[in-house]
C-alpha positions, 0 to 999 in steps of 0.5 A, a space after each residue: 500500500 501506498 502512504 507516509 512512511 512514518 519515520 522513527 527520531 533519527 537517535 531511535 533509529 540509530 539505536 535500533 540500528 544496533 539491535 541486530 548485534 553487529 559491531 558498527 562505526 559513526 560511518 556505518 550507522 550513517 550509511 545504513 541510515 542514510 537514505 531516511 535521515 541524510 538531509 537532517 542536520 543532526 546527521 553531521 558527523 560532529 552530531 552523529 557521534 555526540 549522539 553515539 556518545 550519549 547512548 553510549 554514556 546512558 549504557 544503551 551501546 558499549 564501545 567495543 574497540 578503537 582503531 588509528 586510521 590515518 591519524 583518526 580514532 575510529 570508534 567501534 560500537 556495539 549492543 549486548 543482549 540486555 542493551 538491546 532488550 533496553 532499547 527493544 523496551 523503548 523503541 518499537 
């Protein structure tokens, strides 16, 4: 059926994002949700990983490693099973 394709907040689409498991950078989480949210001015990078960084600070992702790529911190993410039950009980 045709329709609005109603859109969840971009940060509860970032969080859902990471309830399938997977480790994933600002970059992937930009890429998969990009055809949505791209035009948004809250999906620049420096508003992008304030935003990894606060749900990552609330307990809903874990930083789960760090890499130097030419001279840049790449920061991994990731959701346990209890993180993603969290974020499930918040976001439908």
């Amino acid at each position: 059926k045709g329709g609005v394709k109603m859109l969840l907040p971009l940060n509860m689409a970032m969080l859902k994002f990471f309830t399938s498991g997977k480790e994933a950078t600002r970059e992937d989480v930009q890429e998969a949700l990009r055809a949505d949210y791209g035009n948004l001015k809250a999906f620049s990078d420096k508003s992008m990983d304030e935003a990894l960084q606060t749900a990552f600070s609330n307990g809903l992702i874990a930083e789960s490693r760090m890499e130097l790529v030419d001279g840049r911190l790449k920061v991994y993410y990731q959701a346990d099973g209890d993180m993603i039950n969290t974020i499930n009980s918040y976001v439908k």
